[in-house]
C-alpha positions in Angstrom: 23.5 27.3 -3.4 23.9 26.0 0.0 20.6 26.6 2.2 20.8 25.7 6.0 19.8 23.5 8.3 19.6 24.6 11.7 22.5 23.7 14.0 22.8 20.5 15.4 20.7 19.0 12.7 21.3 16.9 9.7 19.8 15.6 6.5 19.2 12.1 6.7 19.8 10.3 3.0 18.2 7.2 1.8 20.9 4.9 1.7 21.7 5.5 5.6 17.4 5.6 6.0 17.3 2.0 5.4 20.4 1.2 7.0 18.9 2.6 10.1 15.5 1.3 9.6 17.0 -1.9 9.6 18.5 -1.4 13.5 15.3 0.0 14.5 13.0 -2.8 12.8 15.2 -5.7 14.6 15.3 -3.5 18.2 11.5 -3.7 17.8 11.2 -7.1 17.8 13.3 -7.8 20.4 11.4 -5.3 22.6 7.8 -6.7 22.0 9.1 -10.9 22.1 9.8 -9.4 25.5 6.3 -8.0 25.9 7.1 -4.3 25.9 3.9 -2.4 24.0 5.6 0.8 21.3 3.8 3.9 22.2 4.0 7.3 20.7 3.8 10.5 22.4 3.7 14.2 21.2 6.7 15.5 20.3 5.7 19.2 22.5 5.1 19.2 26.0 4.1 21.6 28.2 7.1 23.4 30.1 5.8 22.9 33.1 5.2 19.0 32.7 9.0 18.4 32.2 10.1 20.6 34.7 8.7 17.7 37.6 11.6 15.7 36.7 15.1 17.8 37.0 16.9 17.7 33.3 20.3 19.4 33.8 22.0 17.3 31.2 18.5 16.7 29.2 17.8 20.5 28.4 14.9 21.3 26.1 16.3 22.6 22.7 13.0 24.5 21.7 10.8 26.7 23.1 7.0 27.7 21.6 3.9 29.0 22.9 0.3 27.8 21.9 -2.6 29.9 21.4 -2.9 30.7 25.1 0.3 32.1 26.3 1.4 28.3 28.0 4.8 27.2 27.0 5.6 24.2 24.9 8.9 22.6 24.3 9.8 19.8 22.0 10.7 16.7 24.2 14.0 16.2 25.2 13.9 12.6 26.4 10.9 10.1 26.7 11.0 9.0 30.6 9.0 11.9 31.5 6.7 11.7 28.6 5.8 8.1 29.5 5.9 8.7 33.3 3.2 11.1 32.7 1.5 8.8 30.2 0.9 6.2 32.9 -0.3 8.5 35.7 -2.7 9.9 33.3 -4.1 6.9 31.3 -2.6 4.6 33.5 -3.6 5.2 36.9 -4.8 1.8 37.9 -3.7 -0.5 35.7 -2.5 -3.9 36.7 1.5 -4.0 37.0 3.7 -3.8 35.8 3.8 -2.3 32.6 5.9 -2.3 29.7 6.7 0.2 27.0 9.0 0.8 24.1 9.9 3.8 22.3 11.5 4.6 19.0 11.3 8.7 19.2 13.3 12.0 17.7 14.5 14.3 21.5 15.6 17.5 21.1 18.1 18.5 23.6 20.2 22.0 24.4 23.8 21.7 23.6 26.2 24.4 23.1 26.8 24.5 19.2 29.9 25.0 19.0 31.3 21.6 20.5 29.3 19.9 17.7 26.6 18.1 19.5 23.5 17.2 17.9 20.1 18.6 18.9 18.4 16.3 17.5 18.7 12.2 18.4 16.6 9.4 17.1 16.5 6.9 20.7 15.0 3.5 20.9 14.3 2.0 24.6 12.1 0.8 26.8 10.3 1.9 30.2 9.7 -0.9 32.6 6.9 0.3 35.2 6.1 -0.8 38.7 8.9 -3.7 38.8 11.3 -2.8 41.8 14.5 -3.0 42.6 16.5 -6.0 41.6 14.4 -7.8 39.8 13.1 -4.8 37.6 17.0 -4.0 36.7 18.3 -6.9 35.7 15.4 -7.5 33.3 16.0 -4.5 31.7 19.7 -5.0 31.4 18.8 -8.5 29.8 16.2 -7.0 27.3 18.9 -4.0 26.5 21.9 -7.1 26.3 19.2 -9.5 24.2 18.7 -6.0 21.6 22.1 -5.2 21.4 22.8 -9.0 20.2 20.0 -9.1 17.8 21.5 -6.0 15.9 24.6 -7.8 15.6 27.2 -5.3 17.8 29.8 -7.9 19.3 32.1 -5.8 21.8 29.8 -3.7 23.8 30.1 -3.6 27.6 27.2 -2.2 30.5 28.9 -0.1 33.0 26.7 -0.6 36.0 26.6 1.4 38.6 24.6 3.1 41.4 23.4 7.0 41.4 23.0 7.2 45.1 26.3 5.4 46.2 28.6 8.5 45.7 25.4 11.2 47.3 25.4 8.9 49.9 29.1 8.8 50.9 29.3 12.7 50.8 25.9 13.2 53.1 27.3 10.4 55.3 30.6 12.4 55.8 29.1 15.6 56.4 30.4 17.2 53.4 28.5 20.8 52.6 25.3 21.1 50.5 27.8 23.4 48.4 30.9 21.5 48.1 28.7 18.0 47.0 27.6 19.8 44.3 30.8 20.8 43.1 32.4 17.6 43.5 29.1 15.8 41.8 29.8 18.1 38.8 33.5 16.3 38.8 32.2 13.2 38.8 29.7 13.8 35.9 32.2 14.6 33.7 34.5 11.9 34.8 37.0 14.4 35.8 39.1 13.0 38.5 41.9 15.4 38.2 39.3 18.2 39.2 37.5 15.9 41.8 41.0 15.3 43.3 41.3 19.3 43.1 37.7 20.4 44.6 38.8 17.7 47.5 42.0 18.8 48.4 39.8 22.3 49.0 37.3 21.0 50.1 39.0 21.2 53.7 37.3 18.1 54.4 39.5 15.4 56.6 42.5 13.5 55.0 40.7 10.2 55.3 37.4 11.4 53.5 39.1 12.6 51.3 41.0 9.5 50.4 37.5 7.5 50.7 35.8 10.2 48.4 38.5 9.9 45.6 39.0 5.8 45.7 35.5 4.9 45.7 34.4 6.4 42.3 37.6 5.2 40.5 36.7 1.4 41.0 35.8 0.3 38.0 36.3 -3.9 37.2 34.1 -7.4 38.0 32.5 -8.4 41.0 35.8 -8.2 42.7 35.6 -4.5 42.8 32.4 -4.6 45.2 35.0 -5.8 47.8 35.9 -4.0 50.7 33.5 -1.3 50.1 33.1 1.1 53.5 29.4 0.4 55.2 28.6 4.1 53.9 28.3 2.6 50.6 26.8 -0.8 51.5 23.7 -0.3 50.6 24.2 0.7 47.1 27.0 -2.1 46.9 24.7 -4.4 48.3 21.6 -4.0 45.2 24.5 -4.0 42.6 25.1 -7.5 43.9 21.7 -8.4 44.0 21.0 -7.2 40.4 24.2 -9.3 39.4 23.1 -12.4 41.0 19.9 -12.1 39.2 21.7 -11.8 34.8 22.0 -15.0 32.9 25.8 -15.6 32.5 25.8 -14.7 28.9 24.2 -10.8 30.1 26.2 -10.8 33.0 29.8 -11.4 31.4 28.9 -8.1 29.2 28.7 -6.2 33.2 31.5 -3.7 34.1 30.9 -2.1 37.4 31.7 1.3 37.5 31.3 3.0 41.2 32.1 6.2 39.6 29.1 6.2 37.1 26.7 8.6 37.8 24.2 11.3 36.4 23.2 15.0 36.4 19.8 14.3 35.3 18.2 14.1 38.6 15.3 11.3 38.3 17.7 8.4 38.7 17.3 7.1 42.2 19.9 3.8 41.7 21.2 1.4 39.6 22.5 3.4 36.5 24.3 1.9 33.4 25.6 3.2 30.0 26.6 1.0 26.9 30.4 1.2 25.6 31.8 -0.1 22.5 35.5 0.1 21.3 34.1 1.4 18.0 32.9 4.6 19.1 34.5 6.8 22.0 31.1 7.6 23.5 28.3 5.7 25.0 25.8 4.5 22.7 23.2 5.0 25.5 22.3 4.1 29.4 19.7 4.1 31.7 19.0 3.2 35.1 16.1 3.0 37.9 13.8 6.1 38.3 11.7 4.8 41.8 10.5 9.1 42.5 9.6 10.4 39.3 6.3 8.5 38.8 5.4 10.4 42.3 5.8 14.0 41.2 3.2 13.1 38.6 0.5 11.8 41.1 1.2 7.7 41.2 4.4 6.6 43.3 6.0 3.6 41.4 9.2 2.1 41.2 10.3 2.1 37.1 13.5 1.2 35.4 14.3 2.1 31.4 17.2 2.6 29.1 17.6 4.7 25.6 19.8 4.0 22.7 21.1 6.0 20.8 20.3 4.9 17.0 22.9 7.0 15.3 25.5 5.7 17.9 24.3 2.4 17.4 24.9 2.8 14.0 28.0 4.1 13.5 29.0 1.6 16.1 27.7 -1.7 14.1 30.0 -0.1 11.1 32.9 0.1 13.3 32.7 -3.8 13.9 32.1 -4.0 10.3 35.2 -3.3 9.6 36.9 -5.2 12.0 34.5 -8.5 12.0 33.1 -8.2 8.5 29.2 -8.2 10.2 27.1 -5.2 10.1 23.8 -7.0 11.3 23.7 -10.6 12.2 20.4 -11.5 10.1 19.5 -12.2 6.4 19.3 -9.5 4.1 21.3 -7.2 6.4 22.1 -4.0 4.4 26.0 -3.7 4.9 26.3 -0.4 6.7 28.1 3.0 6.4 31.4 3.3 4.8 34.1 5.2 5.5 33.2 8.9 4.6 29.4 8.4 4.5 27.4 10.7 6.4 27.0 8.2 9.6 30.3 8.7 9.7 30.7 12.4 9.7 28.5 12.4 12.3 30.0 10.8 15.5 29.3 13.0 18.0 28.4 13.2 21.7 24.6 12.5 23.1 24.8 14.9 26.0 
């Protein structure tokens, strides 16, 4: 007899249990030798709480209600659990503060494109440390975790969430037409970008500004020539850069074209790519107005990795490199045909 499971769920054996135990037990130690504190918050919220922070791409899974009629949802990400953690158990604490996470989210995806609802993330929240200082210490705890688990090929695509908002309020371009072209650039769809520009009856030369921009993708070089509509944004990319240690800052793609749909991310933004997998094992990126909408204005940065991803990534290099997890007693990882495998699918 075959009983389900509900959709976007799966069983979790013991074999691949202590394989990912493994990954999460060496992430933790990287995140507290860099003084981040684990904390552990209910898995419902109330509707209302998430809905401060704008989660397009981050859409609750589950809805519930309690005993008095309120709604309650099952989280779908931890940043807005922990940004109401610290305005409410928090609220004048010395700065800045430092947490880490290892958490099951519970996100809406359409079922039929084979998403999962539910994903085990690791990461970290780093509170009241601005802009660049606050970035590039989280890129170098997220480079010095990566390292620790073993995963050789990854690279950060760093980029800036306000650059490309910027650029099309600069120009004048409609309230309606940003959106649409924003939605482009989410899905990385330059074909369609292209498209909603050329009807966008906006002038040849913003045009031509609005499509090159977001396709510069490269090193430091690419930063070049940027128009002053963008200079700002350019400007704290370089500054976070200046600030990596070589070995975190050789991992650095910039990406002008990254950005998000979930709308708490005020600036630098960066996602994690490995040539193992064909989707990003996780991101993050700065947060400076969320803390606000929940009653104590602070600038934060954080990042979440996928665990699953991770894993199925380490395997990939596995086979390649012969190195699952670059510490003693390592288990050896997922084979081909084991159920990490059968389950390499997107985070959002």
């Amino acid at each position: 007899m075959i009983h389900p499971i509900p959709s976007g769920t799966r069983d979790v054996l013991p074999d691949e249990t202590r394989e990912v135990r493994a990954i999460t037990d060496t992430l933790r130690g990287v995140f507290e030798r860099h003084g981040y504190g684990e904390v552990y918050t209910p898995a419902l919220e109330y509707e209302s709480v998430l809905e401060r922070a704008d989660m397009a791409e981050a859409r609750p899974a589950y809805r519930v209600y309690d005993e008095s009629g309120a709604v309650l949802v099952l989280r779908s990400d931890m940043t807005v659990p922990i940004a109401r953690v610290v305005a409410t158990r928090y609220s004048s604490s010395e700065l800045p503060l430092r947490f880490c996470y290892f958490a099951h989210c519970y996100r809406g995806v359409r079922p039929q494109r084979g998403q999962p609802r539910e994903l085990l993330q690791a990461g970290i929240e780093l509170v009241g440390s601005p802009a660049p200082e606050g970035t590039a210490e989280a890129l170098t705890v997220l480079c010095h975790a990566l390292d620790a688990t073993g995963l050789k090929d990854y690279r950060i695509g760093l980029g800036d969430a306000s650059l490309f908002p910027a650029l099309t309020a600069s120009l004048g371009v409609p309230q309606a037409v940003r959106l649409g072209l924003l939605e482009q650039l989410v899905m990385r769809d330059f074909v369609g970008l292209e498209q909603a520009l050329a009807e966008s009856g906006l002038s040849g030369e913003a045009v031509e500004l609005l499509l090159d921009v977001p396709q510069r993708r490269g090193g430091p070089e690419v930063l070049a020539d940027i128009p002053d509509l963008a200079d700002e944004a350019v400007t704290g990319l370089r500054s976070v850069h200046e600030l990596l240690e070589p070995a975190v800052a050789e991992r650095v793609i910039f990406d002008l074209g990254l950005i998000r749909n979930i709308g708490y991310y005020t600036g630098a933004v960066f996602d994690v790519y490995d040539p193992a997998l064909g989707t990003p094992i996780g991101g993050g990126g700065r947060y400076d107005d969320l803390l606000g909408r929940f009653g104590r204005a602070l600038p934060a940065v954080g990042f979440a990795l996928g665990v699953d991803r991770l894993h199925i990534a380490l395997a990939g290099e596995e086979r390649g490199t012969g190195a699952l997890l670059a510490r003693p007693g390592a288990s050896e990882g997922p084979q081909p045909g084991s159920a990490a495998h059968e389950a390499i699918e997107p985070l959002s």
